[in-house]
C-alpha positions in Angstrom: 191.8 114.4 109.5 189.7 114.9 106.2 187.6 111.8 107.5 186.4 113.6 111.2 185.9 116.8 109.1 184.1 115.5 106.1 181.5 113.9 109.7 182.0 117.0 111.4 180.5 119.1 108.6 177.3 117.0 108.8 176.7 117.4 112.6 173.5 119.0 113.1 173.6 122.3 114.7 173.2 123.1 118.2 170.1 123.7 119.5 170.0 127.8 120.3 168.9 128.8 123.6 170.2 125.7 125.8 171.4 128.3 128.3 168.7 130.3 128.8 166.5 127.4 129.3 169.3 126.1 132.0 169.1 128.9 134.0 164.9 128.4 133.8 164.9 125.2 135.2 167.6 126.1 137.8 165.7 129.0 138.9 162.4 127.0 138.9 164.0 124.5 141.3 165.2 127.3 143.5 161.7 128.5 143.8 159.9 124.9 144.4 162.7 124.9 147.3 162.4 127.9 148.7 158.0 127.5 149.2 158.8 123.7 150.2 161.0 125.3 153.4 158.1 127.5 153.7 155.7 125.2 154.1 157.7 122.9 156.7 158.5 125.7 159.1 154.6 127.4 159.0 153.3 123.5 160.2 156.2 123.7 163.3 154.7 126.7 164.6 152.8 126.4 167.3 149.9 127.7 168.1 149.0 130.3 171.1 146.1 129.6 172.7 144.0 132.3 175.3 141.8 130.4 178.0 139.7 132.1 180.5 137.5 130.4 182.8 134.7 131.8 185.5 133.9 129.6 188.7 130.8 129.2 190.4 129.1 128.1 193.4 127.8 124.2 193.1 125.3 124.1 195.5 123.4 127.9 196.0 124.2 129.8 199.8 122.9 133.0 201.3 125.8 135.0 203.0 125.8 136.2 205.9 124.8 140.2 206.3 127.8 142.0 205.6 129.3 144.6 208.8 128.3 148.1 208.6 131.5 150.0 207.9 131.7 153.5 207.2 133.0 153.8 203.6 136.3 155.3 203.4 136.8 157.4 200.2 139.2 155.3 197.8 140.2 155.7 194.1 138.4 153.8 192.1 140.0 150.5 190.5 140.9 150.5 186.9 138.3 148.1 184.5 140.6 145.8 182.7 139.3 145.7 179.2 137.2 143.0 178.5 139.2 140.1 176.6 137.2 138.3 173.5 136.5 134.6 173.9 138.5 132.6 171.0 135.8 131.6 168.5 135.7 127.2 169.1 136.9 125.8 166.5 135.2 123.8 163.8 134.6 120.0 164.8 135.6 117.6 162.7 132.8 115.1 161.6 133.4 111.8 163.1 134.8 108.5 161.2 131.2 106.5 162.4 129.1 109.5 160.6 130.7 108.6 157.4 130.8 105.4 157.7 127.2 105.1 158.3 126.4 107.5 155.5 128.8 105.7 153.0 126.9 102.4 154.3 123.3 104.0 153.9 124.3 104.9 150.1 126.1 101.1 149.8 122.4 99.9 150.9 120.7 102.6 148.4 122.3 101.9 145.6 122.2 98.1 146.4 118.1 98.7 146.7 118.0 100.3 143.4 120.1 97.9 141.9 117.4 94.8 143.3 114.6 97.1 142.0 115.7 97.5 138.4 117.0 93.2 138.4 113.5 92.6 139.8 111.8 95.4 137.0 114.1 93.7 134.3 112.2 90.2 135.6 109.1 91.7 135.0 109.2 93.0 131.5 111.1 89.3 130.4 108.3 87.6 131.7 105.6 89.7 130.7 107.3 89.7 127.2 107.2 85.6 127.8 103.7 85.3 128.9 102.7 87.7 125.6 105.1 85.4 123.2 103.3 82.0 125.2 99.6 83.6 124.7 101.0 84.5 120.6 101.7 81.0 120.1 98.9 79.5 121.8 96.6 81.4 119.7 98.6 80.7 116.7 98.2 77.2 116.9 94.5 77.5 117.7 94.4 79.5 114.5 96.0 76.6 112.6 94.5 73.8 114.2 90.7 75.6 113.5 92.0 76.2 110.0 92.6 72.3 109.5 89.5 71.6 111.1 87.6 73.9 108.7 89.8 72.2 105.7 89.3 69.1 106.6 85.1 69.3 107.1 85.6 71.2 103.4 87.4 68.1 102.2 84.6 65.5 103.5 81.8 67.7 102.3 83.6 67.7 99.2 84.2 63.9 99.3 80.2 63.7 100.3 79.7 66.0 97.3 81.5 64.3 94.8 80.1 60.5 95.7 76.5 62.2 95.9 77.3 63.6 92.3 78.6 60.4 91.3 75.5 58.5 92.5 73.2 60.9 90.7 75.1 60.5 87.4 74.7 56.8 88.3 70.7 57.1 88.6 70.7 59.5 85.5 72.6 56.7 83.3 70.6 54.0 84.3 67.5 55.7 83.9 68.8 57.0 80.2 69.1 53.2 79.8 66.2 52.7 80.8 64.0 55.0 78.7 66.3 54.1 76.0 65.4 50.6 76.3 61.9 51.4 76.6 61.8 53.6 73.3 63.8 50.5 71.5 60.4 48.3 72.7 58.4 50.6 71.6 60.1 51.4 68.0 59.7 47.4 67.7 63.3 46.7 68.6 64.4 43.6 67.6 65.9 42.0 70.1 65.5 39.5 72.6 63.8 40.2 76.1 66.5 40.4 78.3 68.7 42.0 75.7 71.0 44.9 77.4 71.8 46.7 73.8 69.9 50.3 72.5 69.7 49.5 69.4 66.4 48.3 67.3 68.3 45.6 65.7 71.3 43.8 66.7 74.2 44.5 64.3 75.2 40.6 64.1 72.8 37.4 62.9 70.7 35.7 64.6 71.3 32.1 65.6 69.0 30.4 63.2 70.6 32.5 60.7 73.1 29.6 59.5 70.5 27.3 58.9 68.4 29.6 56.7 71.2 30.2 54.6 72.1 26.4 54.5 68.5 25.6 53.5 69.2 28.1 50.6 71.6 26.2 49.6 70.4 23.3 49.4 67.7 24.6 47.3 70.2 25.9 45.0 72.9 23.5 45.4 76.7 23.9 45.0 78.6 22.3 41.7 81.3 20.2 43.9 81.6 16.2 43.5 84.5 15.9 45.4 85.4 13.5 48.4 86.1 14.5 52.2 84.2 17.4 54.0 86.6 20.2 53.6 85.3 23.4 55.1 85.9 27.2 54.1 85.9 30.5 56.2 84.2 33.0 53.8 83.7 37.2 54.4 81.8 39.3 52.5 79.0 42.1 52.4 75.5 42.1 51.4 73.2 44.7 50.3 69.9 45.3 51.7 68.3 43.2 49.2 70.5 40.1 50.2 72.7 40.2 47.1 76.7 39.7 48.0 78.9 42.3 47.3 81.5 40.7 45.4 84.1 42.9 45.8 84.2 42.1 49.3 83.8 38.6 49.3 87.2 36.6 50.4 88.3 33.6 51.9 89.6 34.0 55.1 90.5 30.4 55.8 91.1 28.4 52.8 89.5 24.6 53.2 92.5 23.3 51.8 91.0 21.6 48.4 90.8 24.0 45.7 87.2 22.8 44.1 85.5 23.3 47.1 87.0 26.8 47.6 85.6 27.8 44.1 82.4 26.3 44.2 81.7 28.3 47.3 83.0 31.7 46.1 81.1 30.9 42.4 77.9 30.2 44.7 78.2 33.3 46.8 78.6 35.6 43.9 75.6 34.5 42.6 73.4 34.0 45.8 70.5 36.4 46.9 70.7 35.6 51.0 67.4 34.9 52.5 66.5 37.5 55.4 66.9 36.8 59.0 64.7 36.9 61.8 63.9 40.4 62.2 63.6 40.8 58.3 66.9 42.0 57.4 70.0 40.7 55.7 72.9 41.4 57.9 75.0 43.6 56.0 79.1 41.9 57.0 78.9 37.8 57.6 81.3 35.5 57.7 80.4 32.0 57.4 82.2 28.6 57.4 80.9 26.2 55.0 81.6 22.6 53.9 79.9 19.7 52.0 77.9 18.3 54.7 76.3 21.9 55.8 74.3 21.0 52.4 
């Protein structure tokens, strides 16, 4: 018992007013009833309907003169009142009208429809054609703008090997006034010498035996055997005397004496001059027994 109270006391409340809203809806039924009856019996009645028709002749006749009677005196007949014609009622528009005019509007909209497909066509290939013509005239843009490059390039190229070719002339004929100044400054050198300079740098060929008749005229202390040759390099000074701080053998002869003799010789030489009346200021000479 304690258990269904204790559930009981935690039941929510009735909703107030469930009666009155009972005897609503039965009352509302009772109504939606009551015009439904209504409705039923006012399509049963029938309707009364006046119909007054004249006749006439079909074809036209004359009658036939009427017999002279004497009028007798008679009340006159009553007028019935006149009776009003029913008004005709509406007619009802026929099922082939509609039809037709819900065909017609069918074919209308059907029309429009084709219209705006066929203005849609249009305007996608206008916007083609002006998209076809953009490119064209793109690439004729690019293609004249490689054409121009590439005559810019080869007048370039032209300019470049033109330049070159004048640089060219302009050398050779620096050369060739240099070489003609050389002549004329009483160069040295030999006829078809290619150098600028007045004087060649190195001795001349005869050179070697100039200095060996030198020596021979002032001969070398060595009375050893054999022909043992030396590699000597040294400097001179303008006179033709040997710088003797610079003087050393670059290939040793291999016998001692004769390596001495020659560096005692040089020290004390004064070169003859060469060709062009110069002593060449670095030599280096290989000498041996038999040179003298």
């Amino acid at each position: 018992m304690l258990a269904s109270a204790d559930r009981l006391e935690f039941v929510p409340p009735p909703a107030p007013g469930l009666l009155r809203a009972l005897a609503l809806a039965v009352l509302a039924h009772v109504f939606l009833l009551a015009a439904l009856t209504w409705g039923v019996q006012w399509r049963r009645e029938a309707a009364t309907l006046s119909v007054e028709a004249e006749l006439w002749s079909a074809l036209p006749q004359e009658a036939a003169p009427q017999a002279v009677e004497v009028p007798q005196q008679t009340a006159p007949e009553p007028v019935p009142p006149p009776v009003a014609e029913p008004l005709p009622a509406p007619a009802e528009p026929a099922r082939v009208d509609i039809a037709l005019e819900q065909e017609k509007l069918r074919a209308s909209k059907l029309k429009e429809k084709e219209l705006e497909l066929q203005r849609q066509q249009k305007i996608r290939q206008e916007k083609a054609a002006l998209e076809k013509k953009r490119l064209q005239e793109k690439r004729e843009k690019e293609r004249q703008a490689a054409d121009e490059k590439k005559i810019e390039l080869e007048k370039q190229r032209k300019q470049a090997l033109q330049a070159r070719q004048e640089t060219q002339k302009l050398e050779a004929q620096r050369l060739e006034n240099l070489k003609r100044i050389a002549g004329l400054a009483g160069a040295s050198g030999a006829p078809d010498a290619a150098g600028t300079a007045q004087q060649s740098s190195g001795p001349s060929a005869s050179y070697k035996g100039r200095i060996a008749a030198y020596f021979k005229a002032h001969r070398i202390g060595y009375l050893g055997a054999g022909n043992p040759k030396v590699v000597v390099r040294f400097s001179t000074s303008p006179d033709g005397t040997v710088i003797g701080k610079t003087l050393k053998i670059v290939s040793s002869s291999g016998v001692r004496a004769w390596d001495d003799a020659v560096l005692r010789a040089l020290e004390m030489a004064v070169l003859p001059r060469d060709t062009d009346g110069r002593v060449p200021p670095d030599l280096e000479l290989g000498l041996s027994p038999n040179d003298f």
